[in-house]
C-alpha positions as a Markdown table, in Angstrom:
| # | Residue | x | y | z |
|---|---|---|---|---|
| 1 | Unk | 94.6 | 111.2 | 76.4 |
| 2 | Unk | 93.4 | 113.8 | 79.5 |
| 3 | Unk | 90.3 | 114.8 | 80.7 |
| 4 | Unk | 88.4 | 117.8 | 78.9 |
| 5 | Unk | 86.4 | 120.6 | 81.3 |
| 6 | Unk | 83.6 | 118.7 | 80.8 |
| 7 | Unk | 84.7 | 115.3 | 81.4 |
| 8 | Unk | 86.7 | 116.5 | 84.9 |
| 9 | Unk | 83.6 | 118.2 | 86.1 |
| 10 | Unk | 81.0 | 115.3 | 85.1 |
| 11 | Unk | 83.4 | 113.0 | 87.0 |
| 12 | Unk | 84.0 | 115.0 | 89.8 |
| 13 | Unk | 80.3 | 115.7 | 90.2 |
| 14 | Unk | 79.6 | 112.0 | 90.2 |
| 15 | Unk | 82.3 | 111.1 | 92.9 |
| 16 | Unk | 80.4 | 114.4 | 95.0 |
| 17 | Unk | 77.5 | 112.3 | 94.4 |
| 18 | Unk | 79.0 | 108.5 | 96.0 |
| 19 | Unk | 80.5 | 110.8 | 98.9 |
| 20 | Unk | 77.1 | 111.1 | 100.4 |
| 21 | Unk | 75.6 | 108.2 | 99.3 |
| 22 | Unk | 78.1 | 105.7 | 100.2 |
| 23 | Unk | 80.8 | 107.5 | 102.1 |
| 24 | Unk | 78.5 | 109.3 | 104.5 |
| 25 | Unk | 79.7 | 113.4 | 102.6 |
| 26 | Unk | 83.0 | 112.1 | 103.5 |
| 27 | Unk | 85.7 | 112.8 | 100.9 |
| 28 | Unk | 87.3 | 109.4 | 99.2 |
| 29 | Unk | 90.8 | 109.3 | 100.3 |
| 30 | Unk | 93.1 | 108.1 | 97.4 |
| 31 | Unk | 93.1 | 104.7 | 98.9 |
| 32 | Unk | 88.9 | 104.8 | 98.5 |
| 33 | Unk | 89.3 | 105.4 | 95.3 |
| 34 | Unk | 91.7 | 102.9 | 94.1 |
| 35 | Unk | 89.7 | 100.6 | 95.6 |
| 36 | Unk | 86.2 | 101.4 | 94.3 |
| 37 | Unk | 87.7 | 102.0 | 90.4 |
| 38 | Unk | 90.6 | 99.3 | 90.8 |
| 39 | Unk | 93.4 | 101.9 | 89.2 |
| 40 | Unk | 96.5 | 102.1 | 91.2 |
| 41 | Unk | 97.1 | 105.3 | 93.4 |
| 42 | Unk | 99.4 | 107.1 | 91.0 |
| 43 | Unk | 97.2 | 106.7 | 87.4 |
| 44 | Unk | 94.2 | 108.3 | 89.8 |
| 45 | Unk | 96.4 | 111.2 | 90.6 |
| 46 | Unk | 97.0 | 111.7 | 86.6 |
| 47 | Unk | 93.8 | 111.0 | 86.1 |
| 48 | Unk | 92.2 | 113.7 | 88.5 |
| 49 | Unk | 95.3 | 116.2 | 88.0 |
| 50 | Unk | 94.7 | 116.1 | 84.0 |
| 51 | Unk | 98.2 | 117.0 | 83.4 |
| 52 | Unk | 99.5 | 113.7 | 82.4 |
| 53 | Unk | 98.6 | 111.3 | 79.5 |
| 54 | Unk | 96.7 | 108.0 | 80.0 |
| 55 | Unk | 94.9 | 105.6 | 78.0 |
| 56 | Unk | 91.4 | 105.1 | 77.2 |
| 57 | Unk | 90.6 | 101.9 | 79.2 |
| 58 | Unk | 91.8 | 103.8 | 82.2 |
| 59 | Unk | 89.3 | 106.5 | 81.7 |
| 60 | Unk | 87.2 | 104.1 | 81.1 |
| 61 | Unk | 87.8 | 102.4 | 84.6 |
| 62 | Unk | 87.1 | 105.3 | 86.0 |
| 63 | Unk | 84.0 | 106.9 | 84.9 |
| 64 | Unk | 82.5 | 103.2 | 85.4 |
| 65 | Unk | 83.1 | 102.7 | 89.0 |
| 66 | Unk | 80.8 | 106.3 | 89.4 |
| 67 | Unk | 78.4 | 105.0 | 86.7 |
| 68 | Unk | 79.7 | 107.2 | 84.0 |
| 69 | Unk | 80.0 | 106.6 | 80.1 |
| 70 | Unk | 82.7 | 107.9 | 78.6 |
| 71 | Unk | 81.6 | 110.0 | 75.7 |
| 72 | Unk | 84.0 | 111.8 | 72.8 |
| 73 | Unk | 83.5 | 115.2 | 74.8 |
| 74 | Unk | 85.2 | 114.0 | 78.2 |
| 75 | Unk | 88.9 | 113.9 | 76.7 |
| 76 | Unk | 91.1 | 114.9 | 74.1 |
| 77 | Unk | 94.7 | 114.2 | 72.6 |
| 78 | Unk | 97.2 | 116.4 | 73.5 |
| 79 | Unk | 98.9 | 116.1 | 70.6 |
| 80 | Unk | 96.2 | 117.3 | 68.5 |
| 81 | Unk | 94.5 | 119.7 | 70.7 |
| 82 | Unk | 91.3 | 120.1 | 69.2 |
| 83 | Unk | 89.6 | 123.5 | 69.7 |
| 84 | Unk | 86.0 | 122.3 | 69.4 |
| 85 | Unk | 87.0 | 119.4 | 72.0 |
| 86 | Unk | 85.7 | 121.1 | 75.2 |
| 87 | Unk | 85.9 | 124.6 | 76.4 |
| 88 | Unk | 89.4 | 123.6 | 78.1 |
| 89 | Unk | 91.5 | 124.5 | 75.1 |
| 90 | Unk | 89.5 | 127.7 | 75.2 |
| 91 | Unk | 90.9 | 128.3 | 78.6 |
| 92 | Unk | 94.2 | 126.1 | 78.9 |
| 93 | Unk | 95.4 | 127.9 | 82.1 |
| 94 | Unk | 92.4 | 127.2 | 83.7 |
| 95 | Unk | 92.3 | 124.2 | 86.4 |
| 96 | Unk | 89.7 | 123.4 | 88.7 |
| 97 | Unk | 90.0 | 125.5 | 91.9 |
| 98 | Unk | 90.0 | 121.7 | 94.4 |
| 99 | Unk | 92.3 | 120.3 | 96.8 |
| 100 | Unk | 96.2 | 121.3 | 96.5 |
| 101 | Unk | 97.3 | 123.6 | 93.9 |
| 102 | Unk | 99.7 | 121.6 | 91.7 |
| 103 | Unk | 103.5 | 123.1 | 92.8 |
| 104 | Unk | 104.0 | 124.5 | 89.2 |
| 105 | Unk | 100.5 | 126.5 | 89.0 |
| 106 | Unk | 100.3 | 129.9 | 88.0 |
| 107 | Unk | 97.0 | 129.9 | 90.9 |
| 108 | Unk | 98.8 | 129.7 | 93.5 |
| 109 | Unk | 98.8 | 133.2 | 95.3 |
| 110 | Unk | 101.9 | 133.9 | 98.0 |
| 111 | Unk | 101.0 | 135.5 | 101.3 |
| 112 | Unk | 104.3 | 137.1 | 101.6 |
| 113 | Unk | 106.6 | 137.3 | 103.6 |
| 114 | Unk | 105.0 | 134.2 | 104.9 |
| 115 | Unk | 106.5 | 131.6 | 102.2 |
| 116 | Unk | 110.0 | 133.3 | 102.8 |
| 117 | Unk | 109.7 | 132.6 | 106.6 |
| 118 | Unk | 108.6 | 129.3 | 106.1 |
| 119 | Unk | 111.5 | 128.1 | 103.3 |
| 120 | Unk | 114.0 | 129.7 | 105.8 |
| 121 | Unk | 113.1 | 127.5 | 108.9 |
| 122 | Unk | 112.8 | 124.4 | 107.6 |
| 123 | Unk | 116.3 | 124.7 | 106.4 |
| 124 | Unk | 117.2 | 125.7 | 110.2 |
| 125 | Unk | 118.2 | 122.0 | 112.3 |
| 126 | Unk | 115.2 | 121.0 | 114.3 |
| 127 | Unk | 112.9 | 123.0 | 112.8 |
| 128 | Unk | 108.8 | 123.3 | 113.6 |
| 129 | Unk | 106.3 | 124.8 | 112.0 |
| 130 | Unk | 102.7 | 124.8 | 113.1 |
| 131 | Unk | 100.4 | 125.9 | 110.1 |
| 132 | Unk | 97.0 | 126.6 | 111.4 |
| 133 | Unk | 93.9 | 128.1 | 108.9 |
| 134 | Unk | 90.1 | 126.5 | 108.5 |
| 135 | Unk | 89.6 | 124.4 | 105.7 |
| 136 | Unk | 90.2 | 125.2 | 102.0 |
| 137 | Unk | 92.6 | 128.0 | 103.5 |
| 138 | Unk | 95.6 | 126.7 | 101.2 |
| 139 | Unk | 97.1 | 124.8 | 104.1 |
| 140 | Unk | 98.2 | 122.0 | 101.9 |
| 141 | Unk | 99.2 | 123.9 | 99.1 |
| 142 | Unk | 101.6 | 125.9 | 101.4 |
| 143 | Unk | 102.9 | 122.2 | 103.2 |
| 144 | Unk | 103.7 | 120.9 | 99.7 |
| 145 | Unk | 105.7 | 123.7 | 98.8 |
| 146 | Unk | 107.4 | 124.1 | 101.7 |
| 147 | Unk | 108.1 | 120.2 | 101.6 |
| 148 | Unk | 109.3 | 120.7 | 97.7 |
| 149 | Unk | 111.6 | 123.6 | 99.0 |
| 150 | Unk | 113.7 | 121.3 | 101.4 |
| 151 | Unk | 113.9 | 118.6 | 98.8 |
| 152 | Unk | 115.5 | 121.7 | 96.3 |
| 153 | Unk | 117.9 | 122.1 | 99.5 |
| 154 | Unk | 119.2 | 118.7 | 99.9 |
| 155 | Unk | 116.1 | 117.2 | 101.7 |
| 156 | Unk | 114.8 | 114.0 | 102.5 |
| 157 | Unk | 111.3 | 114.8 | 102.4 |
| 158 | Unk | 107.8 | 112.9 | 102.9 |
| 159 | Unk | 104.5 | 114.3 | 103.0 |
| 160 | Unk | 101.8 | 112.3 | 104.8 |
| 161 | Unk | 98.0 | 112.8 | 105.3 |
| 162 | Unk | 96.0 | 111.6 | 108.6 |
| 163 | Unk | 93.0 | 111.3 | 105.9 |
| 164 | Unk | 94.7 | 108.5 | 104.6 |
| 165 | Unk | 94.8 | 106.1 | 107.8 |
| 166 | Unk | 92.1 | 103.9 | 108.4 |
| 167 | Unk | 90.0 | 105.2 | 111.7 |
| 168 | Unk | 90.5 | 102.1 | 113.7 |
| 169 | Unk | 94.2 | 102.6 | 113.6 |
| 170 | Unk | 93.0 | 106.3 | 115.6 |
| 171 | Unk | 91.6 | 103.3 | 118.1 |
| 172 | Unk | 94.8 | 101.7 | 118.8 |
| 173 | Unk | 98.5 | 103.8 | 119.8 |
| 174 | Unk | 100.2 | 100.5 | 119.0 |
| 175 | Unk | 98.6 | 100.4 | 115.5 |
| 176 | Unk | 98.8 | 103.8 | 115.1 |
| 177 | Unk | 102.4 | 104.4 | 115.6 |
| 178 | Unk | 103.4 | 101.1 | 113.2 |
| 179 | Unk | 101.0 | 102.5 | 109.9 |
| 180 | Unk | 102.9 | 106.0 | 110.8 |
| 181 | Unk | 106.7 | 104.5 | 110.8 |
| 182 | Unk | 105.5 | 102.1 | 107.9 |
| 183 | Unk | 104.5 | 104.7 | 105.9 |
| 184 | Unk | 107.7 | 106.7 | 106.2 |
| 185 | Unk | 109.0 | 104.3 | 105.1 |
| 186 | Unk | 107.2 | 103.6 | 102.0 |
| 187 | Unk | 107.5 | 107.0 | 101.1 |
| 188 | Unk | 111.5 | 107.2 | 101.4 |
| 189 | Unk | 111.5 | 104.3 | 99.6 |
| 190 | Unk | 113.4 | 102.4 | 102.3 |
| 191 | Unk | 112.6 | 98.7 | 103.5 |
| 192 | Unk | 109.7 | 98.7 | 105.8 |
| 193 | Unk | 111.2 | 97.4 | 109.3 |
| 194 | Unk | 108.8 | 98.0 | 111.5 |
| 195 | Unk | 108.9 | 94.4 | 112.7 |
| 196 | Unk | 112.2 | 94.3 | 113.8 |
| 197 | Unk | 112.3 | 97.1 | 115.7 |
| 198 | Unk | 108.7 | 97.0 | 118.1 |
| 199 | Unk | 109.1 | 95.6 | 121.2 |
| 200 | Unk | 106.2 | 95.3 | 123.7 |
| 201 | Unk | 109.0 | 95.7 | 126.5 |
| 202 | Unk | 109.7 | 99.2 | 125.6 |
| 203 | Unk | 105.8 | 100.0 | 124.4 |
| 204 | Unk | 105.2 | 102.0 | 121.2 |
| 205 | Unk | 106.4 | 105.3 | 121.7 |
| 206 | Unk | 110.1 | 104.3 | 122.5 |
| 207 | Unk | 109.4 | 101.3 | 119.7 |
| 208 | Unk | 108.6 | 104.7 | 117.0 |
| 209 | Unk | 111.3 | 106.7 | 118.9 |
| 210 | Unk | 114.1 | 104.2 | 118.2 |
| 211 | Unk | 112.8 | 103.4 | 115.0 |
| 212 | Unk | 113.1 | 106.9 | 114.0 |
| 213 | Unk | 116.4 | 107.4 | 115.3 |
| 214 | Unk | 118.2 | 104.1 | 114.9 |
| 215 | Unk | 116.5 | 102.9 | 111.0 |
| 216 | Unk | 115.1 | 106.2 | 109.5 |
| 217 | Unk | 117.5 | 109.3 | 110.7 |
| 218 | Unk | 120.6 | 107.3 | 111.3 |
| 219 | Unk | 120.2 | 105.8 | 107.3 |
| 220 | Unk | 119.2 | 109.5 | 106.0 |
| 221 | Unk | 122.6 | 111.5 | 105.1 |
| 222 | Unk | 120.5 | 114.0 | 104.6 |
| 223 | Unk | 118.1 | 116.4 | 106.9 |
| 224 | Unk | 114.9 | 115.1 | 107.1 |
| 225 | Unk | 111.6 | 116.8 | 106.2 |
| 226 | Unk | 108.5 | 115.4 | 107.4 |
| 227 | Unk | 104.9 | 117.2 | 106.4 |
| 228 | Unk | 102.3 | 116.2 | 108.8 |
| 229 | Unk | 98.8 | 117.4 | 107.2 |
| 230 | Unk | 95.8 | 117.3 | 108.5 |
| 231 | Unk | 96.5 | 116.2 | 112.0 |
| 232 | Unk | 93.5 | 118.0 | 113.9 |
| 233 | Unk | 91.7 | 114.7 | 113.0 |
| 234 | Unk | 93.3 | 113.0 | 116.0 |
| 235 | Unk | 92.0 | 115.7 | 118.6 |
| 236 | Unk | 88.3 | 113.6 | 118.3 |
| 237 | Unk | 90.9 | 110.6 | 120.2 |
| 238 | Unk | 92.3 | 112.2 | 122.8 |
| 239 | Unk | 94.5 | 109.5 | 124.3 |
| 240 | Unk | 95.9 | 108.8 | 121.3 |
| 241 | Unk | 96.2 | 112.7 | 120.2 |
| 242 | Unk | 98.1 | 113.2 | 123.9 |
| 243 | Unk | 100.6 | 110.4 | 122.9 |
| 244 | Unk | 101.3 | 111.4 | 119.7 |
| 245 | Unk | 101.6 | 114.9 | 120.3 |
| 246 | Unk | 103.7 | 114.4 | 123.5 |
| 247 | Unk | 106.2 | 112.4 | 120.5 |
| 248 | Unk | 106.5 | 115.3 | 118.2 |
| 249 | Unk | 106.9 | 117.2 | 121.1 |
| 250 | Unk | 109.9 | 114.8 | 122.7 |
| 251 | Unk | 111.7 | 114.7 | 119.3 |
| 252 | Unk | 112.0 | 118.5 | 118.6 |
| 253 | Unk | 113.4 | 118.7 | 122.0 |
| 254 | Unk | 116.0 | 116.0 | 121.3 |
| 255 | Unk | 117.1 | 118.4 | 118.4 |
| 256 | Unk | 118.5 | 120.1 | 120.4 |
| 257 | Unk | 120.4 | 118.1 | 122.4 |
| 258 | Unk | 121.5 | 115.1 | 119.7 |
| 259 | Unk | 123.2 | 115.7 | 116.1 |
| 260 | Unk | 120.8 | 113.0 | 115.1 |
| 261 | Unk | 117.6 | 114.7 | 115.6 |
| 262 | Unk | 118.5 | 118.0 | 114.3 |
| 263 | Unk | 118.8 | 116.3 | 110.7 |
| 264 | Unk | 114.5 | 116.2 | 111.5 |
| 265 | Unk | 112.2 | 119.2 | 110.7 |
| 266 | Unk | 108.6 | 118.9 | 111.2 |
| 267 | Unk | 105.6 | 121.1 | 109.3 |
| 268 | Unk | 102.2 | 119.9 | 111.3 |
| 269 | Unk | 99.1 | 121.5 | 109.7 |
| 270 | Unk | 96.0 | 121.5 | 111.4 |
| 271 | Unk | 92.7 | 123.5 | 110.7 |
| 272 | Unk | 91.5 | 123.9 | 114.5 |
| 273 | Unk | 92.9 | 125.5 | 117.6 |
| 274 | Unk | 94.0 | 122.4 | 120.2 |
| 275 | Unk | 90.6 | 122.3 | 122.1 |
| 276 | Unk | 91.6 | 119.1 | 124.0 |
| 277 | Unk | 93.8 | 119.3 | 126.9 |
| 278 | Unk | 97.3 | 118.6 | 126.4 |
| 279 | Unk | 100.6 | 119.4 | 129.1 |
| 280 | Unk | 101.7 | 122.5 | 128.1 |
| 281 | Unk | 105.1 | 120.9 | 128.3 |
| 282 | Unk | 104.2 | 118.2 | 125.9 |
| 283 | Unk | 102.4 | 119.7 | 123.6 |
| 284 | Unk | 104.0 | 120.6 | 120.4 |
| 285 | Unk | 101.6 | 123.3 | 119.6 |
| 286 | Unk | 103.4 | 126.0 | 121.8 |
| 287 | Unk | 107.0 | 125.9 | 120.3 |
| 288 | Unk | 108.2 | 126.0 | 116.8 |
| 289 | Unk | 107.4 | 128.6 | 114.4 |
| 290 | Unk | 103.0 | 129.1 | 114.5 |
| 291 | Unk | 101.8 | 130.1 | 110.8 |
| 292 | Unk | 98.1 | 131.4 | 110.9 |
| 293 | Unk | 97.1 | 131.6 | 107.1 |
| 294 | Unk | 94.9 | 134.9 | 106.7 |
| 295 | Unk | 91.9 | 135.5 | 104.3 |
| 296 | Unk | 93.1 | 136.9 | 101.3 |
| 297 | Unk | 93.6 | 140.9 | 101.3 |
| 298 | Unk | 92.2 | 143.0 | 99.0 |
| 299 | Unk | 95.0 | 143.4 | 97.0 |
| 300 | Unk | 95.8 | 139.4 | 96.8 |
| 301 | Unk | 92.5 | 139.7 | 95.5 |
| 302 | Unk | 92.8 | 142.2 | 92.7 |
| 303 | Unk | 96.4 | 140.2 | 92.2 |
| 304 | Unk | 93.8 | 136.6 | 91.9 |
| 305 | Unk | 91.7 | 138.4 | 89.3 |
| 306 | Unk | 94.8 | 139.2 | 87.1 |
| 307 | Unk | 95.6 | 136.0 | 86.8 |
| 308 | Unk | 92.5 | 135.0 | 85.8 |
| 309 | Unk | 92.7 | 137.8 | 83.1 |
| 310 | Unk | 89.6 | 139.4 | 84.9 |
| 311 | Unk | 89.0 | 143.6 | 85.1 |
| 312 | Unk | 86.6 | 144.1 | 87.7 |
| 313 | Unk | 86.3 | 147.4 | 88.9 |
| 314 | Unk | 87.3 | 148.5 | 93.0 |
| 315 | Unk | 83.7 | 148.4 | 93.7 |
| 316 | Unk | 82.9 | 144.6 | 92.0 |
| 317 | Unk | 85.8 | 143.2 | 94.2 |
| 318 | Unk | 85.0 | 144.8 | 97.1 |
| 319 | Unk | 81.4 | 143.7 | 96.6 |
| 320 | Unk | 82.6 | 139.5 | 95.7 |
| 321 | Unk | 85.1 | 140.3 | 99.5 |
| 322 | Unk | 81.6 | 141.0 | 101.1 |
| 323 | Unk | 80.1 | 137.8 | 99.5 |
| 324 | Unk | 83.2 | 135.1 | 100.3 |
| 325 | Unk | 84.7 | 137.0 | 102.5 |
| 326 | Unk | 88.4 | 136.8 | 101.3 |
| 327 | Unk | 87.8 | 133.2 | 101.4 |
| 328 | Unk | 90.7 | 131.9 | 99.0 |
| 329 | Unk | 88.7 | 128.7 | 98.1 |
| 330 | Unk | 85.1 | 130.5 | 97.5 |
| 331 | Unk | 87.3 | 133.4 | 95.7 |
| 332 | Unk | 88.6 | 130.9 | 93.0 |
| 333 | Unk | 85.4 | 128.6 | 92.6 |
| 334 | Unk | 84.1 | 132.4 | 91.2 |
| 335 | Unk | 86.4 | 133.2 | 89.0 |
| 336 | Unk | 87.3 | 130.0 | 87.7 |
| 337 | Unk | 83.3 | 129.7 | 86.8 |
| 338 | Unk | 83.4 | 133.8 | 85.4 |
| 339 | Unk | 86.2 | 132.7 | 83.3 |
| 340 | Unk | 84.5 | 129.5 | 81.9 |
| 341 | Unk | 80.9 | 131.8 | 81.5 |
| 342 | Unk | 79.5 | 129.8 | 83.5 |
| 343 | Unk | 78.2 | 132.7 | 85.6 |
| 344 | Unk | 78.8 | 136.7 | 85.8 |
| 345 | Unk | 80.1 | 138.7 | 88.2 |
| 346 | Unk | 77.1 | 140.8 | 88.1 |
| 347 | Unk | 74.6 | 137.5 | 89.0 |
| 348 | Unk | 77.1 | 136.9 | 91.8 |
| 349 | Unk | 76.7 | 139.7 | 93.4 |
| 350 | Unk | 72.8 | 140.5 | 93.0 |
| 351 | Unk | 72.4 | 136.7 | 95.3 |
| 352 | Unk | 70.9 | 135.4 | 91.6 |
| 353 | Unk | 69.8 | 131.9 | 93.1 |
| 354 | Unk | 70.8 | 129.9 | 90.0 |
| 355 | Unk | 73.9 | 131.5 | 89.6 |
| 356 | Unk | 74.9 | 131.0 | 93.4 |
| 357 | Unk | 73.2 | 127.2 | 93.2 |
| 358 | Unk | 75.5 | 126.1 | 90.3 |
| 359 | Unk | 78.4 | 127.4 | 91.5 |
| 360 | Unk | 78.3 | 126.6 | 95.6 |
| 361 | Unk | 75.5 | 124.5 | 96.7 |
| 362 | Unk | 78.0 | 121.4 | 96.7 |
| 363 | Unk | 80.1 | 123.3 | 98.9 |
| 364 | Unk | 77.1 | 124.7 | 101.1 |
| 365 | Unk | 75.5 | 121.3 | 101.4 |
| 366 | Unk | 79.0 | 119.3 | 102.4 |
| 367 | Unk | 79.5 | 122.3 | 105.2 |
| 368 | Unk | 75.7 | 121.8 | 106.3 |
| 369 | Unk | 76.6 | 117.9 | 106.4 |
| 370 | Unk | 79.6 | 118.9 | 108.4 |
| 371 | Unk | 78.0 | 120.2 | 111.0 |
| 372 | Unk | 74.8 | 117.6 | 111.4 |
| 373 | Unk | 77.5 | 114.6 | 111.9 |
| 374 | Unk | 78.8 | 116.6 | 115.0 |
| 375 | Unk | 75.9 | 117.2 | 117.0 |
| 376 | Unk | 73.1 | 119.3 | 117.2 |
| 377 | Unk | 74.7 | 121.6 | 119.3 |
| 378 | Unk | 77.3 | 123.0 | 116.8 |
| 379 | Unk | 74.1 | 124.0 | 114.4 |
| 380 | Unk | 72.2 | 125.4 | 117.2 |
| 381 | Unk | 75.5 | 127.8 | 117.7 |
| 382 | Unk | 76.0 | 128.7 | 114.1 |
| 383 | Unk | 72.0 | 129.3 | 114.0 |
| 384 | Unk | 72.8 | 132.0 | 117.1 |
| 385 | Unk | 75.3 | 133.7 | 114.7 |
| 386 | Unk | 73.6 | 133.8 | 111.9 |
| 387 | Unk | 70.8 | 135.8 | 113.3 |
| 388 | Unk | 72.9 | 138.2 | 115.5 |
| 389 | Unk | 73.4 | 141.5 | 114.7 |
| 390 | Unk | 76.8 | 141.9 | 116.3 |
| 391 | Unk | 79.4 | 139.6 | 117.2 |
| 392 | Unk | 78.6 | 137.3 | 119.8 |
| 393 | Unk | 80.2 | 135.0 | 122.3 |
| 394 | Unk | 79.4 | 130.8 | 122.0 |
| 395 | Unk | 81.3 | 128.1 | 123.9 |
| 396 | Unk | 84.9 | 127.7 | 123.1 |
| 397 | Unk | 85.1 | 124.3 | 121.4 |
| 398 | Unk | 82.0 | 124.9 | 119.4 |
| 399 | Unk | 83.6 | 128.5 | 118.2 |
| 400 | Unk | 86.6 | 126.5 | 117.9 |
| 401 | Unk | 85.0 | 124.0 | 115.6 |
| 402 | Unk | 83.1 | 126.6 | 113.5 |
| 403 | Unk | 85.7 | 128.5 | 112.9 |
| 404 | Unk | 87.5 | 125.1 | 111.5 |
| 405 | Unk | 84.9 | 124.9 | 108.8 |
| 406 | Unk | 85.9 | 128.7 | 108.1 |
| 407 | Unk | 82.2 | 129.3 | 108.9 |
| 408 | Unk | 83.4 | 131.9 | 111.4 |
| 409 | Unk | 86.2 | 134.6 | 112.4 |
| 410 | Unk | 86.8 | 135.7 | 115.8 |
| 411 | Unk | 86.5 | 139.2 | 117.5 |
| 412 | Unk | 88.7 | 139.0 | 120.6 |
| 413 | Unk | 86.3 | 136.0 | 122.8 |
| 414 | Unk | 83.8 | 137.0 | 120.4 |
| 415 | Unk | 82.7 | 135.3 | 116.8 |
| 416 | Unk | 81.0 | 136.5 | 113.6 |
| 417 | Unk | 80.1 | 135.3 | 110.4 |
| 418 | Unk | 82.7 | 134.7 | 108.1 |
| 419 | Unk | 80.9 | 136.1 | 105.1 |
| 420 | Unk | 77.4 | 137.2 | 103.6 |
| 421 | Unk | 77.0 | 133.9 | 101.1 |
| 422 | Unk | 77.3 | 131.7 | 104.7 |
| 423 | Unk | 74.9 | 134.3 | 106.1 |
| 424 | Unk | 72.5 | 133.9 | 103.4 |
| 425 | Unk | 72.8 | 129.7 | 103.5 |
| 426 | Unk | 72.2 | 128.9 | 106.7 |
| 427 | Unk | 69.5 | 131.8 | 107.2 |
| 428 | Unk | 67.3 | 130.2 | 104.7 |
| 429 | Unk | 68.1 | 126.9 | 105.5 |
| 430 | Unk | 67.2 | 127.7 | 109.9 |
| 431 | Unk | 64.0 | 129.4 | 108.5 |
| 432 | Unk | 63.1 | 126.7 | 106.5 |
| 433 | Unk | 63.3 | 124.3 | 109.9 |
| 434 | Unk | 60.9 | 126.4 | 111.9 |
């Protein structure tokens, strides 16, 4: 059996729900959630992705560990397809606009020629690319495609997450650099010999180096593709962020020098700009091919809209630009919840309160919590935007940091508002302070 509409959104509401009452708004890795609902990794994935088949007591499993009961309306057999089940099989192409769009979705919007440049580079030997866009951007979606591309071409290939290491490993280089080489590992499906190869003599980085070279490439008849998501979470540890960087940046240098290193190519995505200092000759965020993902044009828009089998007119879409601002996430949360009738475009666009509530006030609040666990200074910045009537200019890591969140754009030194629903937001919300 899979999920219905109504049973994906009742339990994805619910695990919102834990986030911030046990996880402090932080998202449950895959790890988390294995652990809190006692399913393995893989039966979650089929579970959340609702595109595979699984069995009752598995649901079950699930939709206890967030205090759920599973009720007749939450799933349905594929093999029978029920109309009246939920209003899924009213909308079969539909899928809910979070985290990675699935490789074979019809969702997933190309910013061409952008794809094209990326699937050519990571063919080249000793490839890099840097993919750099705020959060819900498409980053991942882009790196798993890209990843799926080199596999199609003869690739070894392993994607791996920052989200899912434990913070005290960001603590420890030593630690840091074994869970990294371990996890390759795991994820070529090759013996884990981590053991054999660290030596306190040499120290961790030529321990990983060697390890890389001598167990992992050496092994690999193959070019190597290795996906690196996420890794702006390591510039809050700058030690370890200057020793890991200064790696990536050693080994795409040894591509060019030894056959063995060419077989790696590297994709690091990050949602930031580097705002810690790192030696410009270390650093592997000024070499290799930089990707900045744009907002969505108007005519990627118009493009969305067709494939949600949508006819607004030139005025509606320019009107729902001015709202999200070409934001690719906040553009499908609409649609996908016009499609479902959840909402009009018309409420949308007049600021109806409910309409906006139901559709982004998990989002709004999660960005709110975002930036109160920084420091009060980042909201005091953002509060300085809001209010200003032209672009102004903040301190560079906090414009840096806000424009992670995709709360901002820059104007030359300058920053703005990304979009009016934002604007709105955190308007009421600094009035509602004083």
């Amino acid at each position: 059996m899979i999920l219905t509409e109504i049973g994906l959104e009742k339990l994805h509401k619910a695990k919102v729900e834990a986030e911030y009452a046990e996880n402090q708004g932080k998202r449950y890795t895959l790890e988390d959630l294995s652990e809190k609902t006692g399913l393995a990794i893989d039966t979650l994935m089929k579970v959340f992705a609702c595109e595979s088949k699984v069995d009752k007591q598995t649901l079950k499993h699930c939709f206890k560990a967030f205090q759920l009961k599973l009720c007749d309306d939450d799933f349905f057999y594929p093999q029978i397809s029920p109309v009246e089940e939920s209003s899924l099989t009213l909308y079969p192409e539909l899928e809910l606009p979070e985290g990675q769009v699935p490789l074979n979705s019809q969702f997933y919007l190309e910013r061409s020629p952008i794809e094209e440049e990326c699937y050519k580079a990571i063919l080249q030997p000793g490839a890099l690319i840097r993919l750099k866009a705020p959060r819900r951007m498409g980053k991942s979606s882009l790196l798993a495609r890209i990843i799926e591309h080199g596999s199609q071409n003869n690739c070894a290939a392993v994607f791996l997450s920052f989200q899912l290491a434990d913070t005290r490993l960001f603590q420890d280089l030593d630690k840091f650099l074994q869970w990294f080489c371990a996890n390759i590992s795991l994820n070529l499906n090759i013996e884990n010999k981590v053991v054999d190869y660290w030596d306190d003599l040499f120290g961790s980085k030529i321990s990983c180096k060697i390890y890389l070279e001598e167990y992992i490439l050496s092994s690999l008849e193959t070019p190597f593709v290795l996906g690196l998501d996420d890794v702006d979470l390591l510039f809050q540890y700058p030690d370890l962020a200057d020793n890991f960087f200064g790696l990536l940046r050693a080994w795409h240098e040894e591509g060019k020098n030894k056959e063995v290193w060419k077989k790696l190519r590297l994709i690091v995505a990050h949602s930031a700009e580097v705002y810690i200092p790192l030696n410009v000759n270390h650093s592997p965020f000024n070499v290799g091919i930089p990707i900045n993902l744009p907002m969505f044009t108007h005519q990627q828009v118009q493009n969305l809209t067709k494939i949600y089998n949508l006819d607004f007119s030139p005025e509606q879409e320019e009107k729902l630009m001015y709202l999200v601002g070409g934001n690719p996430y906040l553009l499908k949360l609409a649609l996908y919840n016009i499609s479902l009738g959840k909402v009009t475009l018309d409420e949308l666009l007049l600021a109806d309160t409910h309409a906006v509530s139901n559709i982004y006030l998990d989002h709004l609040q999660r960005q709110l919590w975002n930036l109160q666990k920084q420091n009060s200074g980042l909201l005091n910045a953002l509060e300085k935007v809001v209010f200003a009537p032209k672009p102004i200019e903040l301190d560079l890591v906090e414009s840096i940091r806000l424009q992670s969140l995709g709360l901002v754009n820059f104007q030359g030194n300058e920053v703005v508002i990304s979009c009016s629903l934002y604007q709105q937001y955190f308007q009421q919300y600094f009035c509602s302070q004083d």
